[in-house]
Backbone as CSV, one residue per row, in Angstrom:
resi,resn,N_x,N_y,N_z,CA_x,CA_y,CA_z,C_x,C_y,C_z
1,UNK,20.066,-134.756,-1.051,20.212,-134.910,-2.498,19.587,-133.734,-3.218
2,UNK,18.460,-133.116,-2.739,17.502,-132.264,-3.509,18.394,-131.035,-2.922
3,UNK,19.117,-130.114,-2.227,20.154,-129.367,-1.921,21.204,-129.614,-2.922
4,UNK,22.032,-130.944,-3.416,22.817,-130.875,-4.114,22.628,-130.492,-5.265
5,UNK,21.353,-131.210,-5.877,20.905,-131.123,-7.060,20.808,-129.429,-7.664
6,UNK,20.020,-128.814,-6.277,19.570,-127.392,-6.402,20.813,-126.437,-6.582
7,UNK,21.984,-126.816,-5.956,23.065,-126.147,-6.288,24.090,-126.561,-7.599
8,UNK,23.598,-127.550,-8.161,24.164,-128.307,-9.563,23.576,-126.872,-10.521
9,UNK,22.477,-126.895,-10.066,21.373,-126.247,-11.220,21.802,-124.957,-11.124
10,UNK,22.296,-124.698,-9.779,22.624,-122.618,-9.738,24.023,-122.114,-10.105
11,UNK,24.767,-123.331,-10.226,26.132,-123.166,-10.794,26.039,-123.268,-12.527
12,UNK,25.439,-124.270,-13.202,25.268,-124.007,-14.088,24.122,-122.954,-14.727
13,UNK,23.850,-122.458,-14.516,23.139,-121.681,-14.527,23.880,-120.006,-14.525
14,UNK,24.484,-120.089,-13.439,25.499,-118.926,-13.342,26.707,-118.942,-14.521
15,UNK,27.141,-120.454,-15.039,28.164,-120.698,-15.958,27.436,-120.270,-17.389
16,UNK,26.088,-120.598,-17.819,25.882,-119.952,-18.697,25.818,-118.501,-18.555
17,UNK,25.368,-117.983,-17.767,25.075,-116.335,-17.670,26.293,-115.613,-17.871
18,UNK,27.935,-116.627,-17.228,29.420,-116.236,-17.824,29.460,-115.989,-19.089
19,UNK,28.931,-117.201,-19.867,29.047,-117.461,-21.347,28.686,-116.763,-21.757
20,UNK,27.766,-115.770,-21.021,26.538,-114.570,-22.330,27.609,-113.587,-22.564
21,UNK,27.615,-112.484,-23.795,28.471,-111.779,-23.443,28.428,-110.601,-22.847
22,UNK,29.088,-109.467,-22.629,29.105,-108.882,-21.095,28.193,-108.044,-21.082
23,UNK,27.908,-107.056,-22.241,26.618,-106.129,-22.165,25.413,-107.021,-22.289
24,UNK,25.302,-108.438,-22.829,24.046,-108.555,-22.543,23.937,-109.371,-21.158
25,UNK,24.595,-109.637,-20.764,24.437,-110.120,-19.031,24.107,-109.104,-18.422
26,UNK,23.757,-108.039,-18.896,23.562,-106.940,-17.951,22.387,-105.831,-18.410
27,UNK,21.876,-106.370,-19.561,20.780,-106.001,-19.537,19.375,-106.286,-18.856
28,UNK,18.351,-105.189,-18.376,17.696,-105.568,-17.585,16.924,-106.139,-18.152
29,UNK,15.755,-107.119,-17.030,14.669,-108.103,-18.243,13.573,-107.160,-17.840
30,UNK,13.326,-106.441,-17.242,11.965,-105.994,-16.980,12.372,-104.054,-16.884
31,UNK,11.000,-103.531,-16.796,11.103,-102.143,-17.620,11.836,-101.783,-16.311
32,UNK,12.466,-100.402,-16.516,13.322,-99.413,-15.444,13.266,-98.114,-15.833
33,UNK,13.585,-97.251,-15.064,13.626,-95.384,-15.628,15.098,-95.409,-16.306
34,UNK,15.147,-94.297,-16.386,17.007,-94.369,-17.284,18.165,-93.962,-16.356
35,UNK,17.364,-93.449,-15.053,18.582,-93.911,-13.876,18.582,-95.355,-13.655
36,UNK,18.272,-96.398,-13.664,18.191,-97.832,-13.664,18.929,-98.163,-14.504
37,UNK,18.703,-97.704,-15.712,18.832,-98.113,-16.992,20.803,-98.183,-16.804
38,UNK,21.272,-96.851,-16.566,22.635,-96.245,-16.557,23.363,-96.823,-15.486
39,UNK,22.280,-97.305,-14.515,23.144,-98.057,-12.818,23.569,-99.343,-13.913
40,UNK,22.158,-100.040,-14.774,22.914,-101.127,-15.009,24.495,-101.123,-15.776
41,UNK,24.404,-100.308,-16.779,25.438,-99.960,-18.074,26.793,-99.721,-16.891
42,UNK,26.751,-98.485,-16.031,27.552,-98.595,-15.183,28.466,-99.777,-13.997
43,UNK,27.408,-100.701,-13.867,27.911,-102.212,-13.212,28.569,-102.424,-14.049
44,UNK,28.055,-102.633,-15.348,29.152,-103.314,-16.589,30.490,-103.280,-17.165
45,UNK,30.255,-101.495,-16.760,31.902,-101.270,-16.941,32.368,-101.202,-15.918
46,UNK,32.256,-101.075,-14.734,32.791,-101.452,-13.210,33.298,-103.191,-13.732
47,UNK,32.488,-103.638,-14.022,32.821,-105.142,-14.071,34.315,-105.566,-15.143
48,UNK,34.049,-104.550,-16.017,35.038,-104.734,-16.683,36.518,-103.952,-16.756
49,UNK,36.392,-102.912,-15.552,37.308,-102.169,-14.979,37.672,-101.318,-15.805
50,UNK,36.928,-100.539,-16.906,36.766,-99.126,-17.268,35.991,-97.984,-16.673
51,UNK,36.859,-97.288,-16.461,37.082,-95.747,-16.136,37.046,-94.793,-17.273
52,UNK,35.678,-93.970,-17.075,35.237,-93.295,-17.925,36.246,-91.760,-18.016
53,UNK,36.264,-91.217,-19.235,37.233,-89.680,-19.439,36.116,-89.019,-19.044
54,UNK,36.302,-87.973,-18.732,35.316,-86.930,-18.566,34.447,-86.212,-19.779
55,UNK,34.513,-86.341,-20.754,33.598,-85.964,-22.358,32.731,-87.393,-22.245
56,UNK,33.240,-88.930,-22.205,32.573,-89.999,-22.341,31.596,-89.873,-20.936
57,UNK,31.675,-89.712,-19.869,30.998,-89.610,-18.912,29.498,-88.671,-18.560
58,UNK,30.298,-87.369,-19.232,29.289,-86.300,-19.611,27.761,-86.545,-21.249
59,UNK,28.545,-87.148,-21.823,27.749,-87.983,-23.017,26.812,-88.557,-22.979
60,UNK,27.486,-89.803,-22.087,26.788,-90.966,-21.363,25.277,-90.849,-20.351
61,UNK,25.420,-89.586,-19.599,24.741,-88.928,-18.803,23.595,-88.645,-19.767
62,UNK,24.017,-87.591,-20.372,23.295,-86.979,-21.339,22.428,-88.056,-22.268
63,UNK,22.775,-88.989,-23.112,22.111,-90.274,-23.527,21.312,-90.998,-23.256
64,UNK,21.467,-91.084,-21.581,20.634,-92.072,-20.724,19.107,-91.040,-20.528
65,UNK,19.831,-89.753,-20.231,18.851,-88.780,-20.081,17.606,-88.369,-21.582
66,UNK,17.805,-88.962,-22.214,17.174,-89.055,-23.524,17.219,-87.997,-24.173
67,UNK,18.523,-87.059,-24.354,19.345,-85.871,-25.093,19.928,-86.443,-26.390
68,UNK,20.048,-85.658,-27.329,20.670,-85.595,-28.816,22.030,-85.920,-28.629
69,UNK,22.867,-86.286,-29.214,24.504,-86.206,-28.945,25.071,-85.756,-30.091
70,UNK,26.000,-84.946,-30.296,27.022,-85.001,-30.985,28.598,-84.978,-30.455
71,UNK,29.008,-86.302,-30.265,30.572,-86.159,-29.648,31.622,-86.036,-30.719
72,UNK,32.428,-84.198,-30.880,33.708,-84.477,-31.005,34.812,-84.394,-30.478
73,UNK,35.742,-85.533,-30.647,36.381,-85.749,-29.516,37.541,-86.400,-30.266
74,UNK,38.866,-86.415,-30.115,40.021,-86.969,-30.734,40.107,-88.560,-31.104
75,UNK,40.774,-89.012,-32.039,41.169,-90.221,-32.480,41.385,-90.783,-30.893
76,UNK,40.956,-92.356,-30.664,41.670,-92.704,-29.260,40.546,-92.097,-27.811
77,UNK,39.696,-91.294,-28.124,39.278,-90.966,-26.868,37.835,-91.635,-26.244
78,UNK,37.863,-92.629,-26.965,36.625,-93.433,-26.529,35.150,-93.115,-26.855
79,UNK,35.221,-92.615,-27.914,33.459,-92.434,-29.208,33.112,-94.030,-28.907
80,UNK,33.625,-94.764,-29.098,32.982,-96.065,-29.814,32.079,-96.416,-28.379
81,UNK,32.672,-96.267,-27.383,32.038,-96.456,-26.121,30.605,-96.125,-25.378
82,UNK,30.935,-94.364,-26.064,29.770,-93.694,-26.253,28.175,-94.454,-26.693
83,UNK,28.859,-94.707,-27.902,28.106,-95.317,-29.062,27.533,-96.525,-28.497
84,UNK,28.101,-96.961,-27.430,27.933,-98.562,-27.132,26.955,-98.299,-26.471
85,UNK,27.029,-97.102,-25.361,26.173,-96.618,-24.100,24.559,-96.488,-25.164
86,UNK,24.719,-95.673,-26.370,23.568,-95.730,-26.659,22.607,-96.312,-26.967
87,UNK,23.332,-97.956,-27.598,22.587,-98.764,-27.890,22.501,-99.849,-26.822
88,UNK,23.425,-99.628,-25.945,22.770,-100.638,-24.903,21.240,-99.769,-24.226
89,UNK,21.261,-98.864,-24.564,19.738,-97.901,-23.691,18.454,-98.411,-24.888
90,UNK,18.899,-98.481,-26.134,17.645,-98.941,-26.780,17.452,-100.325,-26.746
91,UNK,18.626,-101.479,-26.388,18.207,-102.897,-26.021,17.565,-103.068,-25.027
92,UNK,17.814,-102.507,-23.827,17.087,-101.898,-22.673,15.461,-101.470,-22.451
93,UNK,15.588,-101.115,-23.291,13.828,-100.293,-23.837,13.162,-101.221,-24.697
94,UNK,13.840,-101.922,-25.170,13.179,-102.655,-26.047,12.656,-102.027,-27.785
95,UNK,13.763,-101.149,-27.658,13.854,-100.302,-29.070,14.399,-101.028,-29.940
96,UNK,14.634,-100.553,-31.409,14.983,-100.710,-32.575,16.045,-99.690,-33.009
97,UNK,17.430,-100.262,-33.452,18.551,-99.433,-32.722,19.210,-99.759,-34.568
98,UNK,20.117,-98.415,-34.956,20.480,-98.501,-36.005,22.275,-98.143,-36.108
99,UNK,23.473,-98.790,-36.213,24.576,-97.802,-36.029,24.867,-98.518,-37.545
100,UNK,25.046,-96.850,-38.094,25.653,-96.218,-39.765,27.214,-96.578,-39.296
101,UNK,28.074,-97.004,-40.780,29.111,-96.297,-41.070,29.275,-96.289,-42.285
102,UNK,29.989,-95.098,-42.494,30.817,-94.624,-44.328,31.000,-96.001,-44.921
103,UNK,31.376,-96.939,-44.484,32.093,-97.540,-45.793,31.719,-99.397,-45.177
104,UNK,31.483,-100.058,-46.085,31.223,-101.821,-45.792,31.702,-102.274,-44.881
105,UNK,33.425,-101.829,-45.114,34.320,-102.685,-44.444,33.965,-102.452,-43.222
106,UNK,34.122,-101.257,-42.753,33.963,-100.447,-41.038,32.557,-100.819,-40.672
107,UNK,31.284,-101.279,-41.236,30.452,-102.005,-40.750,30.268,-103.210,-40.739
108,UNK,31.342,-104.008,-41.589,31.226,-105.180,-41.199,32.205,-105.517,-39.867
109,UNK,33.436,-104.527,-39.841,34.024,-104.732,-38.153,33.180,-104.326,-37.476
110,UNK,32.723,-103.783,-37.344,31.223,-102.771,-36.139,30.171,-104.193,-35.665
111,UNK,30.103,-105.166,-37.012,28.840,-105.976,-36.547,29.676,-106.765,-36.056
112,UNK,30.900,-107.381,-36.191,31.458,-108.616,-35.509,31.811,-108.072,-33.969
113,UNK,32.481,-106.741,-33.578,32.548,-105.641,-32.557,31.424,-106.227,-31.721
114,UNK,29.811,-105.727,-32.417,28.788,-105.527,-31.658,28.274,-106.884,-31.332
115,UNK,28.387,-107.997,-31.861,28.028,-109.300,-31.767,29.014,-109.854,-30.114
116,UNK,30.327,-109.505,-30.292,30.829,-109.407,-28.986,30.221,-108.922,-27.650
117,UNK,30.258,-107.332,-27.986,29.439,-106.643,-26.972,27.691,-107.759,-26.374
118,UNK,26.926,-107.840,-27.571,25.683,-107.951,-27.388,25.382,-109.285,-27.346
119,UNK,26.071,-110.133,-28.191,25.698,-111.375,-28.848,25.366,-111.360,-29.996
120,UNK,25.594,-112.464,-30.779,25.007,-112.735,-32.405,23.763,-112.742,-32.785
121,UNK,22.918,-112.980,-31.923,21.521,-112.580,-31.937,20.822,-111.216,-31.872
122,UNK,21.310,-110.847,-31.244,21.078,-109.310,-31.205,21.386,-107.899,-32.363
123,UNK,22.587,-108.838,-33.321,23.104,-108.114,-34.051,21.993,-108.204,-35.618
124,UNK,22.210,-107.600,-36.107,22.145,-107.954,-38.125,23.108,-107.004,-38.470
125,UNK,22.986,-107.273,-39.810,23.795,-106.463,-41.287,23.391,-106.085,-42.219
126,UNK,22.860,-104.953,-42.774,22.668,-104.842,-43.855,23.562,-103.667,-45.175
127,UNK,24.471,-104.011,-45.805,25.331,-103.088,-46.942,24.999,-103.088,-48.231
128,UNK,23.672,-103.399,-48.411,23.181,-103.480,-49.944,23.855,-104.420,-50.589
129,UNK,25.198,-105.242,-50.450,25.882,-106.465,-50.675,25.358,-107.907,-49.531
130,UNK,25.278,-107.551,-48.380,24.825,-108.458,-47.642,23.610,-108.031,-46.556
131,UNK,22.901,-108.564,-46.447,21.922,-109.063,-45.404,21.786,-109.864,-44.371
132,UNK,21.912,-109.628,-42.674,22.256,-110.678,-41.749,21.350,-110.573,-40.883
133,UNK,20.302,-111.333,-40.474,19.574,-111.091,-39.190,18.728,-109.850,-39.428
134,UNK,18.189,-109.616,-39.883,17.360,-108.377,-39.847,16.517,-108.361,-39.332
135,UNK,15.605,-109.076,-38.844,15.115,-108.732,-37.424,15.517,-109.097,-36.462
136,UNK,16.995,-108.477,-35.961,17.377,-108.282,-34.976,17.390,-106.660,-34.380
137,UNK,17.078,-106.235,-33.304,16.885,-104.983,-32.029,18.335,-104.292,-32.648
138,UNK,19.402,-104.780,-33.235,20.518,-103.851,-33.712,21.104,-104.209,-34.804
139,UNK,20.975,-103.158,-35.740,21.378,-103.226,-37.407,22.660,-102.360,-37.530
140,UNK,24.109,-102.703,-37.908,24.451,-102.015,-38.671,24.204,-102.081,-40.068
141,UNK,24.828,-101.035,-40.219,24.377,-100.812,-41.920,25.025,-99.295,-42.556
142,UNK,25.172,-99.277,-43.392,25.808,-97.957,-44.393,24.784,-97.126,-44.228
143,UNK,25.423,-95.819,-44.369,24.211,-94.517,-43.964,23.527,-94.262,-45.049
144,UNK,23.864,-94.570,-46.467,22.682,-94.593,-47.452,21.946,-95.752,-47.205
145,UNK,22.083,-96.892,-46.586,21.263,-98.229,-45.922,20.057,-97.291,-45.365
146,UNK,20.208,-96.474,-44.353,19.547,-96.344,-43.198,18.720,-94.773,-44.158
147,UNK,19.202,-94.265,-44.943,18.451,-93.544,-45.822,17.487,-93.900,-46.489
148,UNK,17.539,-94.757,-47.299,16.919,-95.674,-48.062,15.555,-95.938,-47.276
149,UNK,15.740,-96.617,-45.838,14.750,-96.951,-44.955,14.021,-95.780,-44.640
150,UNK,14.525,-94.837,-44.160,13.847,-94.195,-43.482,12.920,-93.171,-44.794
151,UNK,13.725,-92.843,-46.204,12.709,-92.232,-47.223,11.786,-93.074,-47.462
152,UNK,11.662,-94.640,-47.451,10.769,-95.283,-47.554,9.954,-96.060,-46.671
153,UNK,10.169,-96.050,-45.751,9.431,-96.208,-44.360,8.907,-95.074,-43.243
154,UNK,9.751,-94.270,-43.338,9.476,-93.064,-42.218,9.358,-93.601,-41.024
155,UNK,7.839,-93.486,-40.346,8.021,-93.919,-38.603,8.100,-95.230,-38.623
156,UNK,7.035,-95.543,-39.956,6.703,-96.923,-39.584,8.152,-97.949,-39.456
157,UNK,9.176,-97.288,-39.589,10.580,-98.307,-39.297,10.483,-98.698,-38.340
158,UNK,10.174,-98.022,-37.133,10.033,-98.518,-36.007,11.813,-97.847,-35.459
159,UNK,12.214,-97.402,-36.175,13.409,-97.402,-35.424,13.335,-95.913,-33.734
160,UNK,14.082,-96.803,-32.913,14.399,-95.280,-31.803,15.241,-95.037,-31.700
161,UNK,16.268,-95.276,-32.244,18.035,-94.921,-31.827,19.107,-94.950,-32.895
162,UNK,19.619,-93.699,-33.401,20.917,-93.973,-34.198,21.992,-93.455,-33.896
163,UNK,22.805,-94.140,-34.364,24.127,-93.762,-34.020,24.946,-93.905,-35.182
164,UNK,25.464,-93.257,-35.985,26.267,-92.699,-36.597,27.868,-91.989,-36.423
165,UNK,28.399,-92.957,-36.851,29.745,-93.342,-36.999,30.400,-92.247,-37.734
166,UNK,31.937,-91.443,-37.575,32.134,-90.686,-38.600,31.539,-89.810,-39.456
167,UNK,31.107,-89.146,-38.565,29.896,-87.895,-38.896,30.459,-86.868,-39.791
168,UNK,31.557,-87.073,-40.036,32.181,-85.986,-40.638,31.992,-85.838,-42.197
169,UNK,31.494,-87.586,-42.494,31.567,-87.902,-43.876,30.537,-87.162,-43.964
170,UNK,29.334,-86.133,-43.390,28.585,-85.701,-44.135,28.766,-84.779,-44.920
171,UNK,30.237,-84.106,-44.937,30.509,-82.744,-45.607,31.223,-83.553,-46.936
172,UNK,30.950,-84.570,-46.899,31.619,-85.098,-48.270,30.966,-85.059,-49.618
173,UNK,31.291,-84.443,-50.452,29.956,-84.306,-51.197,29.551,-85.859,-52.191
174,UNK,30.758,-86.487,-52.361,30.458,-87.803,-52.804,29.698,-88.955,-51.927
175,UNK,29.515,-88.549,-50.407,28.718,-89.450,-49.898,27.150,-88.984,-49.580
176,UNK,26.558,-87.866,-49.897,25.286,-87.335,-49.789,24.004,-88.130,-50.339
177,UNK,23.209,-87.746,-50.285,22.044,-88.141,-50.816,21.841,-87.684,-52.215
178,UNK,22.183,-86.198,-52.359,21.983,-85.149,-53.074,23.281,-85.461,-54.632
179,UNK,24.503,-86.055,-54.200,25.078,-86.883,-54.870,24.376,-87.985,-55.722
180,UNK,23.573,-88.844,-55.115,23.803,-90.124,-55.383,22.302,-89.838,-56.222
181,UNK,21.388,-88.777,-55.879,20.303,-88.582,-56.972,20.928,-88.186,-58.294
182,UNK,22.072,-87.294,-58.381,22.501,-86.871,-59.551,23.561,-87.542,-60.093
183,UNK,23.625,-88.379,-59.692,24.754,-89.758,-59.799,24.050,-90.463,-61.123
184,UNK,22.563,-90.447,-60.945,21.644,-91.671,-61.122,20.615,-90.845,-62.606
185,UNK,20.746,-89.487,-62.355,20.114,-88.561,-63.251,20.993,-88.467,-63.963
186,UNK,22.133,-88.249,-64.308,23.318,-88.451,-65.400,23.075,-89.641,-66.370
187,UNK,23.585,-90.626,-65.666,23.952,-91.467,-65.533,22.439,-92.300,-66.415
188,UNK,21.270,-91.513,-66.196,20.242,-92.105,-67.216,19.968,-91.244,-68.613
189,UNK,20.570,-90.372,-68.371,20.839,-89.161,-69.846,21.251,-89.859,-71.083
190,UNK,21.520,-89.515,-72.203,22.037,-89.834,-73.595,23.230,-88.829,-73.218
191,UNK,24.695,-89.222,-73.682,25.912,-88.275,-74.085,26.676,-88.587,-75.389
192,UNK,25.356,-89.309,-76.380,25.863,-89.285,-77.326,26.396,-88.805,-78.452
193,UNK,27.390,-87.724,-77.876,27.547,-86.395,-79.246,28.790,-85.928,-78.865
194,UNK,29.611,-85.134,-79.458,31.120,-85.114,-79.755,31.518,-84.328,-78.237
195,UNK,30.377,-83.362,-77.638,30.611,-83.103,-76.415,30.056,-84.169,-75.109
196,UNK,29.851,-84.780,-75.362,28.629,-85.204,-74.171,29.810,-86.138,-73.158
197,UNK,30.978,-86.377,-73.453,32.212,-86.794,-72.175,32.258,-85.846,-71.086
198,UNK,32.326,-84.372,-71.894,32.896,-83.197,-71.096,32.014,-82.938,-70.291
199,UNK,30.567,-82.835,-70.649,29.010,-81.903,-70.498,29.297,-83.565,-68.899
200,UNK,28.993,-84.438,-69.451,28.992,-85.602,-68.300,29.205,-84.918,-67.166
201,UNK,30.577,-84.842,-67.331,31.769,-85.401,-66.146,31.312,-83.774,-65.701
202,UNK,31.028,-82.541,-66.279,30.987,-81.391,-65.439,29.994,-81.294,-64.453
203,UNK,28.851,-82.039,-65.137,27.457,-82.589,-64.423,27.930,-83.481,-63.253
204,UNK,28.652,-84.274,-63.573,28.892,-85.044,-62.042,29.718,-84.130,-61.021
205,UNK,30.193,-83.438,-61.586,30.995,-82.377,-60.486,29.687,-81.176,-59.644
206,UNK,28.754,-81.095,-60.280,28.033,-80.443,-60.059,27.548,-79.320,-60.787
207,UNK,27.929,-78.991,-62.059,28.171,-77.631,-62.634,27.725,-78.168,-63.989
208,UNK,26.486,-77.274,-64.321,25.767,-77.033,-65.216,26.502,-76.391,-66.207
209,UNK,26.192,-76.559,-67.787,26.088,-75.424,-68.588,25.186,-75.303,-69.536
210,UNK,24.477,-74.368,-70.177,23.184,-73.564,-70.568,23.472,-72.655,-71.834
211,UNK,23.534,-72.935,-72.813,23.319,-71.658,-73.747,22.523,-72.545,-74.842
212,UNK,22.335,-71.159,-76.363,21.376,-71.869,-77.039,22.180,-73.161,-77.934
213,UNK,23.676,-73.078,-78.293,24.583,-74.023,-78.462,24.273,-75.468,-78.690
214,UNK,23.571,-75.703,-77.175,23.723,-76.902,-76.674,22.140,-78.055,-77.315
215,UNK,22.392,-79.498,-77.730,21.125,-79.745,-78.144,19.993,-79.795,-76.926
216,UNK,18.960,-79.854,-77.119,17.674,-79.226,-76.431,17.862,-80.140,-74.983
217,UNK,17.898,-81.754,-75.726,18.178,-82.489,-74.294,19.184,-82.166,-73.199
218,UNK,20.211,-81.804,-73.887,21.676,-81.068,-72.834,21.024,-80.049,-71.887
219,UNK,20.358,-78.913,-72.537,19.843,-78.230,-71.700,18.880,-78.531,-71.077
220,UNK,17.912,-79.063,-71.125,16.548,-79.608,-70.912,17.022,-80.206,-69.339
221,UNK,18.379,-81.385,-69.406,18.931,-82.052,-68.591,19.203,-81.077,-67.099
222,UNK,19.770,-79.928,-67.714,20.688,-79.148,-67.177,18.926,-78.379,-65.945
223,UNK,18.026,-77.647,-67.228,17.211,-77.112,-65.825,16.651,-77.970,-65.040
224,UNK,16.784,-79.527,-65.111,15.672,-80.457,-64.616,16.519,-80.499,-63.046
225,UNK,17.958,-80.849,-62.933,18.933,-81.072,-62.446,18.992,-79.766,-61.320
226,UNK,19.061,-78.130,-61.898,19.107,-77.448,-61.645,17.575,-76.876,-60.798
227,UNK,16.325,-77.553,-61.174,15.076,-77.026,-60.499,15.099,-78.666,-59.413
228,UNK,15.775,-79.145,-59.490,15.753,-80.057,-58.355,17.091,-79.658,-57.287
229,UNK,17.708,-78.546,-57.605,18.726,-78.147,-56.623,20.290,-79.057,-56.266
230,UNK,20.405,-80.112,-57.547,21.120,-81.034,-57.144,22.691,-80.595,-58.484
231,UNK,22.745,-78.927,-58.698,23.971,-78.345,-59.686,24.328,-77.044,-58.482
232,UNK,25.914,-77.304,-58.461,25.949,-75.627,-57.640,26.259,-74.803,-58.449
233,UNK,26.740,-75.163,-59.510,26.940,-73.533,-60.293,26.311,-74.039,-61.838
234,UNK,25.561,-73.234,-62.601,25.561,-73.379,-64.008,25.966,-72.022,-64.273
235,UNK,26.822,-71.761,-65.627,27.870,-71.577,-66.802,26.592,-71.414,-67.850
236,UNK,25.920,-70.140,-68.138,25.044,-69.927,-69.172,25.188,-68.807,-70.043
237,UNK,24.339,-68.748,-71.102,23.981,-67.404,-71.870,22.945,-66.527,-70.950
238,UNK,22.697,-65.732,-71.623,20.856,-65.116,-71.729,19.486,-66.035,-71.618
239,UNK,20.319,-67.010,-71.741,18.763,-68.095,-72.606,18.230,-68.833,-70.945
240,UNK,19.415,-68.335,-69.599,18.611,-68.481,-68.205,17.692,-67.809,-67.884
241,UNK,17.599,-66.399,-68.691,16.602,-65.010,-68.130,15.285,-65.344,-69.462
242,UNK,15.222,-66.241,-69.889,14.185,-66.353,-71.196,13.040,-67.363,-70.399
243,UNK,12.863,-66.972,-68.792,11.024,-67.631,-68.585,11.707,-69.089,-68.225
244,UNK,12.838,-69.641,-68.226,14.018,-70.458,-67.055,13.658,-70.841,-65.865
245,UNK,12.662,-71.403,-65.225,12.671,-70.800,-63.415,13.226,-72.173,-63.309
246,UNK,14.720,-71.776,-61.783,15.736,-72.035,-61.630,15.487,-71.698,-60.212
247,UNK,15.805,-72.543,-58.931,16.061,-71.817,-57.903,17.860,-71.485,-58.207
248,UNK,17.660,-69.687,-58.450,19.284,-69.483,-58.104,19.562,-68.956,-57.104
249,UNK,20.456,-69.123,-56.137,20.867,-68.212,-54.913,21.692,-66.828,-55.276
250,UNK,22.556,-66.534,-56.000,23.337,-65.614,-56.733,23.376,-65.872,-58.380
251,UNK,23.661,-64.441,-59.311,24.398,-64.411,-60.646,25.172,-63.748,-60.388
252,UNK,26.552,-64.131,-61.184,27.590,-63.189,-61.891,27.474,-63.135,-63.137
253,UNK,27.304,-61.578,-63.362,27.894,-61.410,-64.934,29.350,-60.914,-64.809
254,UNK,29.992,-61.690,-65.879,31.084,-61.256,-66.506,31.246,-60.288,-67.630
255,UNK,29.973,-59.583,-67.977,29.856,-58.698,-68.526,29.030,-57.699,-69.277
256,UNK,28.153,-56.925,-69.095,26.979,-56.504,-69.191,27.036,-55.313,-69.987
257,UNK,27.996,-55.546,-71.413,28.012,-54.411,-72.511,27.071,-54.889,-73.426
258,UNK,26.674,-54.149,-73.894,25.752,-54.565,-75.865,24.515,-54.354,-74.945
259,UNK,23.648,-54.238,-75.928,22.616,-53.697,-75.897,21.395,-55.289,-75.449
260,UNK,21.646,-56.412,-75.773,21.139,-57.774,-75.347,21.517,-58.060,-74.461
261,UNK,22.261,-57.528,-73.798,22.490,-58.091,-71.991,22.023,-57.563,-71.215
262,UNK,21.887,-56.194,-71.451,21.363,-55.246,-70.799,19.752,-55.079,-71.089
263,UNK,18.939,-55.550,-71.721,17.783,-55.893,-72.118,18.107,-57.426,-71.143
264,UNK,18.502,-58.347,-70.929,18.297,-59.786,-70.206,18.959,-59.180,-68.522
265,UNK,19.503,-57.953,-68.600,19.937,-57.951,-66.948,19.248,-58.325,-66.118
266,UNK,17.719,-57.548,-66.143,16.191,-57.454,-65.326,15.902,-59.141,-64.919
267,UNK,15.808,-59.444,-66.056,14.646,-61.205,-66.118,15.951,-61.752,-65.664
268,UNK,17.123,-61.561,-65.684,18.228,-62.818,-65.396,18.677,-62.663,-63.658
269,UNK,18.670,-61.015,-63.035,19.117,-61.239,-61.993,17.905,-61.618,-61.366
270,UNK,16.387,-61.623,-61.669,15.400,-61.496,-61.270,15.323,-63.414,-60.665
271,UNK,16.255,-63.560,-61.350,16.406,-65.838,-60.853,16.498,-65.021,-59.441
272,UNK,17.621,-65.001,-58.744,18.109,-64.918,-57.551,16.975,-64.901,-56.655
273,UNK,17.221,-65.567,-55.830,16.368,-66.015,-54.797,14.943,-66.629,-54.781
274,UNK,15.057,-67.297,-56.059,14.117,-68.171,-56.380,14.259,-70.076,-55.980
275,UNK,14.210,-69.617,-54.358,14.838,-71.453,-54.176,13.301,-72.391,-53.709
């Protein structure tokens, strides 16, 4: 009877360990080196009868080996996999694991994705709209999410691992950091005056303008914006070379006749390279 019983108990037992889902059945419970670490990740996809490309393989290597990654690699060629390899190495470790993407939607598929992979426990959410599990070992979340944290936490996040989704969005200038400060510096200004639509919207593009014209706050706006590095071009008079400090990288003049330009040439090209 105590034989039957004992094999009642190892079948169910094995039937839950089915039920877990597949990366976390295969995480180890006790510490290992990161050849251990990669034998396990490797059973897993043996188990699941993927066959690695040769860029995902080389990655993977590299990851386990506790190297930087940047994979680019075509639509279809198995990034997400990559990505998977990395955070199964910080569940592994017993790290604090973060995967960014651009936009809500693509992290809210990523957390239902990763809840598969890992389990629902393992996962959270955070998009500044919702909050799920947050102390859970793996957060997605939007890459100004994971900004936010890290300008206001630094180490103490605790985090060891990110992974970042669509890396490309960093050349976007509407998804930056550097955006979303001057998003917020506008956006707390006065534009109450027959120009202040135009002066706006040039400011949100990035592009300053400066002469004596303008009322004091317009300009005032313009060097605050401009000594925080967050305008690529300002559109001025003379009144930049009048004791102005500006980090500028370059001036163009469009024209350096009369006798007052040429008196402001000195003090105005003298900005340049003041960053």
């Amino acid at each position: 009877a105590t034989v039957v019983v004992q094999e009642a108990e190892e079948e169910l037992a094995e039937d839950r360990l089915q039920q877990k889902p597949w990366l976390q059945r295969h995480l180890p419970t006790g510490s290992g080196t990161s050849e251990d670490l990669l034998l396990h990740f490797m059973q897993a996809l043996e188990e699941r009868g993927v066959q690695l490309y040769e860029a995902q393989e080389e990655a993977i290597v590299e990851i386990f080996s506790g190297a930087h990654v940047v994979l680019d690699t075509p639509t279809g060629s198995g990034k997400s996999l990559v990505a998977v390899a990395a955070l199964f190495k910080a569940l592994a470790e017993g790290g604090k694991a973060y995967y960014t993407s651009p936009t809500k939607a693509l992290t809210s598929e990523k957390f239902f994705d990763l809840c598969r992979h890992f389990g629902p426990a393992s996962v959270g959410m955070a998009t500044g709209d919702i909050s799920l599990n947050q102390r859970a070992p793996l957060i997605c979340c939007t890459a100004e999410v994971l900004a936010s944290i890290s300008l206001h936490e630094g180490q103490a996040s605790g985090i060891t691992t990110v992974v970042m989704d669509e890396f490309h969005y960093f050349a976007d200038p509407d998804r930056g950091s550097a955006w979303e400060a001057l998003r917020k510096a506008v956006e707390a200004a006065n534009f109450a005056s027959p120009f202040g639509a135009e002066l706006r919207a040039l400011l949100l593009k990035g592009v300053g303008v400066h002469h004596a014209g303008l009322l004091p706050r317009y300009r005032r706006l313009v060097e605050q914006l401009s000594q925080a590095s967050l305008l690529a071009l300002v559109c001025g008079t003379d009144t930049l070379g009048v004791g102005v400090n500006v980090p500028i990288r370059s001036v163009l003049f469009t024209s350096i006749a009369g006798p007052c330009i040429l008196k402001q040439f000195e003090p105005i090209s003298a900005c340049c390279g003041r960053l």
